[in-house]
C-alpha positions in Angstrom: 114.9 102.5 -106.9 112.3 100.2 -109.5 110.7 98.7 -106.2 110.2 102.6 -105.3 108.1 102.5 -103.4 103.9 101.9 -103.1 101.9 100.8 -105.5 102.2 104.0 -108.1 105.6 102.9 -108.2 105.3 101.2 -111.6 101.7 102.7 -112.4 103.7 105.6 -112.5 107.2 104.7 -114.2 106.7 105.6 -117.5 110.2 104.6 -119.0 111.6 105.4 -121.9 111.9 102.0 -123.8 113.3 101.2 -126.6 111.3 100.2 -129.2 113.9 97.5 -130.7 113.5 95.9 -127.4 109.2 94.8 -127.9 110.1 94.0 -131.6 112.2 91.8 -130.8 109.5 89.3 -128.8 107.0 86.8 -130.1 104.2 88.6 -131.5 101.1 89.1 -129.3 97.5 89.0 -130.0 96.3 92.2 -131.5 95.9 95.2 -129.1 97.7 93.3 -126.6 101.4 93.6 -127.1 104.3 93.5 -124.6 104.9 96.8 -124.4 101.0 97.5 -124.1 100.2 95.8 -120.8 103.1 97.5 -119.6 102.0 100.7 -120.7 98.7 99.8 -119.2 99.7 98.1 -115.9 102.1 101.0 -115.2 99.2 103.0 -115.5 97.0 100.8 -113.3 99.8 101.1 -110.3 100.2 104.9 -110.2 96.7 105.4 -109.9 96.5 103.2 -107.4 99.2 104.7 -105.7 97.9 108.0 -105.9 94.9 106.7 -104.0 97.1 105.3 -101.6 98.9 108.6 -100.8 95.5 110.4 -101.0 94.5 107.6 -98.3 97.5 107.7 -95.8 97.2 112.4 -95.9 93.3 111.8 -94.7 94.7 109.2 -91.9 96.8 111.9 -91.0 94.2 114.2 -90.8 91.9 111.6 -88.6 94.9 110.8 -86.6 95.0 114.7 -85.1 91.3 115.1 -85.3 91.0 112.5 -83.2 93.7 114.2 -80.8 91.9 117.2 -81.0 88.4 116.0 -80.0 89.5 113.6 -76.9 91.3 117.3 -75.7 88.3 119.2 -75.9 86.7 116.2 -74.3 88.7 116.2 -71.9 88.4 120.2 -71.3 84.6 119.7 -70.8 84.7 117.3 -68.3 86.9 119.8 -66.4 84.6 122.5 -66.9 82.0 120.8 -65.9 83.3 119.4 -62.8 84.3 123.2 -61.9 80.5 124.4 -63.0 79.5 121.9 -60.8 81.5 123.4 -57.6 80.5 127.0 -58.7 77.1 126.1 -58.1 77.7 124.3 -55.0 79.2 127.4 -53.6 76.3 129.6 -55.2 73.8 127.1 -53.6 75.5 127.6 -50.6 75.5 131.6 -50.6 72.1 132.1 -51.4 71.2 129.3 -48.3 73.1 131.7 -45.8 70.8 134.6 -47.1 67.9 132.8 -46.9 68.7 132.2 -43.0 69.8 136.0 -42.5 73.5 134.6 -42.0 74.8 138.2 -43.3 73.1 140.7 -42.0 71.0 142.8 -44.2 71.2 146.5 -42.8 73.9 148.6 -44.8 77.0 149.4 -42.6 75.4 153.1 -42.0 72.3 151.8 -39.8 74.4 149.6 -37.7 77.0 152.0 -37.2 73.6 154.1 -36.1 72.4 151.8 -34.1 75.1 149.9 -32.4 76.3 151.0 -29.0 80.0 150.4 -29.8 81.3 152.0 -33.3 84.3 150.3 -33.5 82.3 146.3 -33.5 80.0 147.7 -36.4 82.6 149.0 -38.7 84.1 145.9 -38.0 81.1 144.2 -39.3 80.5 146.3 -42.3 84.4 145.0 -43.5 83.0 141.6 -43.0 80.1 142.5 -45.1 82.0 143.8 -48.1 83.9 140.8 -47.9 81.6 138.4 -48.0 79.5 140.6 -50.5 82.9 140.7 -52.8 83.2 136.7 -52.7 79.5 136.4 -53.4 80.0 138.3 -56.8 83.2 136.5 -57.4 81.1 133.0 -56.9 78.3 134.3 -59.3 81.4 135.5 -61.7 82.5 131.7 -61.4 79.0 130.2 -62.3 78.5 132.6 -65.1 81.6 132.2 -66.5 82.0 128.4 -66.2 78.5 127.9 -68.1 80.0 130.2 -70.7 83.2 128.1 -70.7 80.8 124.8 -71.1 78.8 126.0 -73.4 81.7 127.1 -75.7 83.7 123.3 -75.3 80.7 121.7 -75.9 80.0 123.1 -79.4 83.6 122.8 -80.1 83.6 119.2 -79.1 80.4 118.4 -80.9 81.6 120.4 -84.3 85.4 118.2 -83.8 83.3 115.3 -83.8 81.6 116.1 -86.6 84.6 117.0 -88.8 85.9 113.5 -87.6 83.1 111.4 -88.6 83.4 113.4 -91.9 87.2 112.3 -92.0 85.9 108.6 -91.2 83.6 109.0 -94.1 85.8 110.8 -95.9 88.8 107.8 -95.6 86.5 105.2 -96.3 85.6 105.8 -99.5 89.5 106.4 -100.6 89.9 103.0 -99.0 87.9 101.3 -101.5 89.0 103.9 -104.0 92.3 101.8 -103.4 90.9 98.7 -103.5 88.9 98.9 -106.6 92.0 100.0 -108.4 94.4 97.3 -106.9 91.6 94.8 -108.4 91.9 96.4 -111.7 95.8 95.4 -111.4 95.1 92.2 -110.2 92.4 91.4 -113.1 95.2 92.9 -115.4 97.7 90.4 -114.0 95.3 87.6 -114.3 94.6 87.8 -118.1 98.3 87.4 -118.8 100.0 84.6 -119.6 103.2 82.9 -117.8 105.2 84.0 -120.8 103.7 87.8 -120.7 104.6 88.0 -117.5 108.3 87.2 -117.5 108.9 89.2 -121.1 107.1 92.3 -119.2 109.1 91.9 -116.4 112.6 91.9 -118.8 111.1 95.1 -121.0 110.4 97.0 -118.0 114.2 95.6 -116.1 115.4 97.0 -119.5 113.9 100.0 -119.7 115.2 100.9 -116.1 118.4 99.8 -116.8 118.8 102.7 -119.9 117.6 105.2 -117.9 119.8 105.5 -115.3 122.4 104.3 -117.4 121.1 108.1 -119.2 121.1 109.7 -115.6 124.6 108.2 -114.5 126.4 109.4 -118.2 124.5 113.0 -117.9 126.4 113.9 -114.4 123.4 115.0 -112.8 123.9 112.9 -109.7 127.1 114.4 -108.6 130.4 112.4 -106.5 129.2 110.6 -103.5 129.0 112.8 -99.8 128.6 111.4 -96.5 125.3 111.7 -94.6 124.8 113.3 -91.2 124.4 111.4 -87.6 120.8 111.5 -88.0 121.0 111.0 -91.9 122.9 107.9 -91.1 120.9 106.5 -88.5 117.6 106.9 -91.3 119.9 104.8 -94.1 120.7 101.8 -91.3 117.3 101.6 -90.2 115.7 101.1 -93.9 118.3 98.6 -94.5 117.4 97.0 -91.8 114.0 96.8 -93.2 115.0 95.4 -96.4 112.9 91.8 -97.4 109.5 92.8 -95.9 106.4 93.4 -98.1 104.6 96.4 -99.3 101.4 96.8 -98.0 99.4 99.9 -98.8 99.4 102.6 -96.0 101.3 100.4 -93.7 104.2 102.4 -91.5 105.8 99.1 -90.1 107.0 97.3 -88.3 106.5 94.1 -90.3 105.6 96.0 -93.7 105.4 99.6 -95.4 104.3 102.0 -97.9 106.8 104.0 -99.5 106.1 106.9 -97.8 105.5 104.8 -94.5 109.2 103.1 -94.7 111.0 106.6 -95.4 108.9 108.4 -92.6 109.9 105.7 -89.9 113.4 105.6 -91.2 113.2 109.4 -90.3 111.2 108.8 -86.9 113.6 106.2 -86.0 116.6 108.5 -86.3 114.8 110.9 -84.2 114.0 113.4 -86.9 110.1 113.2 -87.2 108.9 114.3 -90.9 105.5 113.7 -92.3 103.8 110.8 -93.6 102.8 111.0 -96.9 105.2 111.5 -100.2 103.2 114.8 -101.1 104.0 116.8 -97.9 107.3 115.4 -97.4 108.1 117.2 -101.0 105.7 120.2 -100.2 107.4 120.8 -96.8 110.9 119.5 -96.4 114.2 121.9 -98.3 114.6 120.7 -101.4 117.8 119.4 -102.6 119.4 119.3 -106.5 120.5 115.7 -107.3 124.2 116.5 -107.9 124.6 117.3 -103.9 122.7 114.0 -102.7 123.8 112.6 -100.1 122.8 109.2 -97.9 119.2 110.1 -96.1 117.6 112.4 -98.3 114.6 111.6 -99.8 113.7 111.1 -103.8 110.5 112.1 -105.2 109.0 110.9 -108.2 106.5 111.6 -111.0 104.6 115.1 -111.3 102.1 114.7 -108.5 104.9 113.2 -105.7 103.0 110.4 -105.7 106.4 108.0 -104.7 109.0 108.3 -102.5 112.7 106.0 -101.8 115.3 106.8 -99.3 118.9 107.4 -101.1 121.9 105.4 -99.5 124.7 106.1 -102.4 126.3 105.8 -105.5 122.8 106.2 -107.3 120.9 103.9 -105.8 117.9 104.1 -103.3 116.1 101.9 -100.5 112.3 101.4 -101.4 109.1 99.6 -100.6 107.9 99.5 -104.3 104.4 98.1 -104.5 101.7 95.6 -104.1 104.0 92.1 -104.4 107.2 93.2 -103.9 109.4 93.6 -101.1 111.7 96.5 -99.4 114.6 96.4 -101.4 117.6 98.6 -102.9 117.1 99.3 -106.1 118.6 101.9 -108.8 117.7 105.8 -108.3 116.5 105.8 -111.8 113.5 103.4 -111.7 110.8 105.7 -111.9 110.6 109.4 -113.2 112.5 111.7 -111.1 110.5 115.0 -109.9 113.3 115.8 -107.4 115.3 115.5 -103.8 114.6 116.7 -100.1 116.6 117.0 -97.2 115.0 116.5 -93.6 119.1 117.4 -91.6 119.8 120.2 -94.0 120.5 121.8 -91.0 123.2 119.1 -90.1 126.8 119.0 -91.2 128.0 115.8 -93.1 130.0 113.4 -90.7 134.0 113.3 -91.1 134.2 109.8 -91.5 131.2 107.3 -93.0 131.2 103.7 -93.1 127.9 102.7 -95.1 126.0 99.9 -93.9 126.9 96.3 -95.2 124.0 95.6 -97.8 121.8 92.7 -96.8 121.9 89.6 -98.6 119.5 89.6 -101.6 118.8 93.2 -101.3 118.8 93.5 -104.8 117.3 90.2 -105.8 113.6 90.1 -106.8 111.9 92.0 -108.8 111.5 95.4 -108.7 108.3 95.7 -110.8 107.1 93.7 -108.2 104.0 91.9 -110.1 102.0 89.9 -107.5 99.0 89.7 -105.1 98.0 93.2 -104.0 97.7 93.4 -100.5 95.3 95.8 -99.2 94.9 96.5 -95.0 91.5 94.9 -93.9 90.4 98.0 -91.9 
């Protein structure tokens, strides 16, 4: 699970490493040991990948604002087209008055006055009628402005909470930005040799911890997924060797919480977008009953999130640099499971897909260019 998945995956993955393991390297210059820069990149990427959560909720957000707005738009040009035709037909009504078309003694003087009774009782019915559809026409008119009136400030207030959202998404974009610089400039300052000895102390750390998790029996014997569970697992590996970009939902790269969301989508259970919402909102699950499908959540603020295929081991897009890839559950700090089927039964029979060649290979801190949408 190292490559976990955006870029607070190793900003956030504050392993437990040994401290025999930094000893044992060439010394550093002062203040900038191994196990430093690792301490300080780690750092670095979970901010940055807090950002990029915080980012992907407001797109969200924008995305059904934007819904919202073209509805109401679309309500007022309805109401106004109906205004329009109510005051068509009041225009017309008050026409046929002006020319005496309805004629203005009460039924009580023409029943007076008319030779034949029956003819101006008659007429009064026609009067009442045509007095009744006069007040429903000015009913029409008056309510319609109402109606127009009422879309229109809704529309213009939608808008306004919209260009907020804009505003609002902007700045958390280069809130990202600035903070994948600070990785790159990190990255930059190190040499070759840094590099490659970070990249072993943080493969090493990993490699204890969930040897830790594995030996404490927390994760449990393997279970099969459901139908839809599986369907999520074949579509991530399908997805395994294309790059991380920040708040990207595919189809040629992802975010962590973008690849498990579309692994989900694709299966034809629809969760939400971000790794915060998909552990505020979807059943928790304890580790010992995982199963393929479900979803694991890590550090305190749910700030990362991999797709679990099996025998302790996840599918993730880890972060800026690296690439979609399986890696172990263990990579980062574990808050905790969900379950989008838990109303689904585990299949019968379960044949997991074949893992793709190199699925494993790379590496999962994933150091590299950080890649950032140009939007």
């Amino acid at each position: 699970m190292q490559a976990v998945c955006t870029a607070a995956l190793v900003a956030s993955a504050t392993l437990v490493l040994p401290a025999p393991m930094a000893a044992a390297a060439p010394a550093d210059p002062p203040g900038r040991s191994v196990s430093d820069l690792l301490s300080q990149l780690q750092t670095l990427y979970r901010k940055a990948e807090e950002a990029t959560e915080t980012y992907n909720a407001t797109e969200e957000k924008l995305k059904k604002q934007r819904t919202k707005v073209n509805k109401l738009n679309e309500d007022l040009a309805d109401a106004r087209v109906a205004l329009d035709g109510s005051r068509n037909d009041a225009g017309r009504l008050a026409r046929e008055q002006y020319r005496g078309v309805d004629n203005p003694l009460s039924p009580y003087m023409r029943f007076l006055l008319s030779g034949n009774a029956r003819q101006a009782l008659d007429q009064g019915h026609e009067l009442k009628r045509a007095a009744g559809r006069r007040a429903a026409t000015i009913e029409r008119l008056t309510g319609g402005e109402k109606r127009a009136a009422v879309l229109a400030s809704q529309a213009r207030d939608a808008l306004n909470v919209q260009e907020a959202l804009a505003a609002k998404q902007k700045q958390q974009r280069d809130t990202v930005r600035k903070r994948l610089a600070a990785v790159e400039r990190l990255l930059a300052s190190m040499t070759g040799e840094q590099l490659e000895r970070l990249r072993k102390l943080e493969q090493q750390g990993i490699a204890e911890a969930q040897r830790k998790l594995v030996d404490s029996g927390r994760l449990g014997d393997s279970v099969n997924p459901s139908g839809v569970g599986g369907k999520a697992v074949r579509y991530a590996f399908q997805q395994v060797g294309k790059p991380y970009v920040w708040g990207a939902s595919g189809p040629d790269s992802f975010d962590c919480s973008g690849l498990t969301s579309q692994a989900w989508a694709h299966a034809g259970g629809a969760i939400p977008r971000t790794s915060q919402e998909q552990w505020k909102t979807l059943p928790k699950v304890p580790l010992n009953e995982l199963r393929p499908g479900d979803l694991v959540l890590y550090f305190e603020g749910a700030t990362h999130v991999a797709l679990y295929i099996g025998n302790g081991q996840v599918i993730q897009a880890p972060r800026p640099g690296a690439y979609v890839k399986v890696s172990p559950i263990a990579a980062n700090p574990l808050l905790g499971a969900v379950r989008p089927d838990a109303d689904k039964a585990p299949l019968r029979d379960y044949a997991p897909p074949k893992v793709p060649e190199g699925a494993w290979a790379g590496s999962d801190t994933g150091y590299g260019s950080a890649r950032a949408p140009g939007r």
